[in-house]
N, C-alpha and C positions, 0 to 999 in steps of 0.2 A: 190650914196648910197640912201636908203629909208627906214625910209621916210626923206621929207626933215625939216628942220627947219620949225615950224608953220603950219604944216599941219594937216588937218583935217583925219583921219581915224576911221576906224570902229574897234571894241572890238579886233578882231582878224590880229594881222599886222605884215608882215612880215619883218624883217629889215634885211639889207644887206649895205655891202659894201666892200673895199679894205683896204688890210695892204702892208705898204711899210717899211722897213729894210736897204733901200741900199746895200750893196754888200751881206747883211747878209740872212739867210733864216728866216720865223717868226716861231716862235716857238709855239705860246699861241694866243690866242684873248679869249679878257674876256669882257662879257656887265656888267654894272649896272643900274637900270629902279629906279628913284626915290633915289638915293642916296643909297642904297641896297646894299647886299653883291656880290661882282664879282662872276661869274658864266662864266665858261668855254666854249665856244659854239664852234661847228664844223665849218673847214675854210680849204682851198685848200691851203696847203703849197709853191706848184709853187717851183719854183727856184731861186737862190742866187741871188739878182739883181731887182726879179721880182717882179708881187703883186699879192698880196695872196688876196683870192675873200672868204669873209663867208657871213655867213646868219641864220638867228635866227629866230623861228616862236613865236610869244609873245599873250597873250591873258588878255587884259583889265581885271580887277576885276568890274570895274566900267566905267563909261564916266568919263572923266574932263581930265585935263591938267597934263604931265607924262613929265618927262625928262629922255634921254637916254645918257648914258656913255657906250665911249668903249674906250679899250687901246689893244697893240698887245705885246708882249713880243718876242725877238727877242733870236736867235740860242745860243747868249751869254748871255743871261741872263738880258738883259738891258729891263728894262719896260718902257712904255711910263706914264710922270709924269701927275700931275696938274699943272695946270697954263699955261701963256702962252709960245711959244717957245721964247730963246733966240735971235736967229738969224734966218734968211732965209734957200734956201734950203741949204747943205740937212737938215739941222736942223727943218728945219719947219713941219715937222711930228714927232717933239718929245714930244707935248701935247697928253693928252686924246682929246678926238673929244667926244662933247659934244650937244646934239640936246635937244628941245621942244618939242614936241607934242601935239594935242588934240584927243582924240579918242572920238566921239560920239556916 
């Protein structure tokens, strides 16, 4: 996924990555930039089992230091929470995924 933790990028960045469900299909993926309201972005559903690949084009207000939030929502309705997961896999993709940034 990109970008990664701590890295340096420019006003205009594109972030991507994968959602995982288990047997289920994803239904939703939603970012938050800065603690912000979720926002729905486009992602490739794929199939029941599989990972769903999205991608979001974001464009800085300013330089400094951004955090990104994302969660995926899954064909039954289960959202991915806060905090961290209970247990390993398959559990262990049931946080939000959570990253830092810098945009300069």
């Amino acid at each position: 996924e990109t970008p990664h933790p701590g890295e340096k990028v420019h006003a205009a960045v594109r972030f991507s990555g994968i959602a995982y469900a288990g047997m289920r299909r994803i239904a939703c993926v939603e970012i938050s930039v800065d603690e912000g309201d979720w926002t729905e972005i486009a992602f490739d559903a794929g199939e029941p089992g599989g990972w769903s690949r999205w991608a979001f084009e974001w464009h800085a207000p300013a330089p400094g230091v951004y955090s990104l939030r994302v969660r995926a929502t899954d064909e039954s309705g289960e959202t991915q929470t806060e905090g961290a997961p209970d247990q390993p896999f398959p559990n262990g993709s049931s946080a939000i995924h959570r990253i830092v940034f810098e945009v300069i």
